[in-house]
C-alpha positions in Angstrom: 0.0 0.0 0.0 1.6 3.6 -0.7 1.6 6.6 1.5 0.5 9.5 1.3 2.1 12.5 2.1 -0.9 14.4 4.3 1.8 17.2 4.9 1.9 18.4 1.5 0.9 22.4 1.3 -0.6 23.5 -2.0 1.6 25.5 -4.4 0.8 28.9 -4.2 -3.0 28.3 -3.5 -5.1 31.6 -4.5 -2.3 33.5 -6.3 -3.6 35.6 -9.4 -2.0 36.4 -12.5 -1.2 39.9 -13.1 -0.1 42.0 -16.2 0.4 45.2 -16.7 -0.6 46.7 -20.1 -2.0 49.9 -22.5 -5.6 50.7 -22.5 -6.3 50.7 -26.3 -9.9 50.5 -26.7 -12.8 51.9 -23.7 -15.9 52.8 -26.0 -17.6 49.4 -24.3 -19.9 49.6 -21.0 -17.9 48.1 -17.9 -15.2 46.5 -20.2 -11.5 47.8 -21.8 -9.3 46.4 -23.8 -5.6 46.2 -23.0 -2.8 45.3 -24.9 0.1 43.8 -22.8 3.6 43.4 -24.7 5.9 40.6 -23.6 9.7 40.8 -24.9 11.3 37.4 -25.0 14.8 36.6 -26.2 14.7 34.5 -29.5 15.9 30.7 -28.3 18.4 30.2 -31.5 19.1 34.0 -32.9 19.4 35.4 -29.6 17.3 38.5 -30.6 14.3 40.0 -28.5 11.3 39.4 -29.8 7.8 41.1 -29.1 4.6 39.7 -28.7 1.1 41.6 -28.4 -1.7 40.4 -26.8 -4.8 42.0 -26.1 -7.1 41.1 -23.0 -10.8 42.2 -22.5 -11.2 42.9 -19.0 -13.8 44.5 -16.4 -13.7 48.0 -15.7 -16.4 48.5 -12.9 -16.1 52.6 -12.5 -15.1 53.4 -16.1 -12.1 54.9 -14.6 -9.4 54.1 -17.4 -8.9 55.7 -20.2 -7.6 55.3 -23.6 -4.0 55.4 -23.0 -3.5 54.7 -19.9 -1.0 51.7 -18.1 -3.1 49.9 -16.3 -2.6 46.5 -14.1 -4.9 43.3 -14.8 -6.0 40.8 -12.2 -6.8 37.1 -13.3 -10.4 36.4 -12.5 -13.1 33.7 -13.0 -14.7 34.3 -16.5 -17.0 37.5 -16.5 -18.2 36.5 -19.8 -17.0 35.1 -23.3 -14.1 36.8 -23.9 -13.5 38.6 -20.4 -11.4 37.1 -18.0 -9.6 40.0 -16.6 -10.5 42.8 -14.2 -9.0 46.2 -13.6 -6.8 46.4 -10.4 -5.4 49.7 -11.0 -4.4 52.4 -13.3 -0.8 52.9 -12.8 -0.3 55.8 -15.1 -2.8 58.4 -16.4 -2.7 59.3 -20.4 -1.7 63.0 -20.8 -3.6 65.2 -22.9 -3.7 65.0 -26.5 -2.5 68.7 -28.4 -6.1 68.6 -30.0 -7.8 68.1 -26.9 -6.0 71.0 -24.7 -6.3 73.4 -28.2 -9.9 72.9 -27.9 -10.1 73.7 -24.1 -8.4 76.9 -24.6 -10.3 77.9 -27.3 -13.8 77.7 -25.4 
């Protein structure tokens, strides 16, 4: 008969994922898209390489903005494609030229 090891702590039980990425898109209710760029070094050529993902996630108070670097937090699945929620926006987008041009000119 084998033993069992009863001692045996789980690895890293309820540790989430987190990634921090650029809010690209924020014209949906409760929901941005962010894209996160990893930079790997290529295993033969030795190069770094760049790979773009983009995550739906759930933006509860529509606080980020296009722009912005925000921090993800793995979640349970929100809905099809949204697995993500917002944990915090780490940097605020500055103001486009256009945008501060039209506040000085009202």
């Amino acid at each position: 008969m084998p033993e069992t090891n009863t001692n045996a702590q789980p690895a890293a039980a309820g540790r989430r994922k987190e990634v921090i990425g650029l809010v690209v898109s924020n014209r949906m209710q409760k929901t941005i898209v962010v894209q996160v760029v990893r930079q790997k070094s290529h295993a033969f050529y030795g190069r770094v390489v760049s790979k773009a993902k983009k995550f739906y996630a759930h933006d509860e108070k529509n606080q980020a903005q296009v722009g912005d670097f925000v921090r993800l937090e793995e979640t349970r699945p929100l809905s099809k494609l949204k697995r993500w929620r917002l944990k915090e926006v780490i940097r605020k987008a500055t103001l486009a030229p256009e945008a501060v041009a039209k506040e000085a000119a009202l």
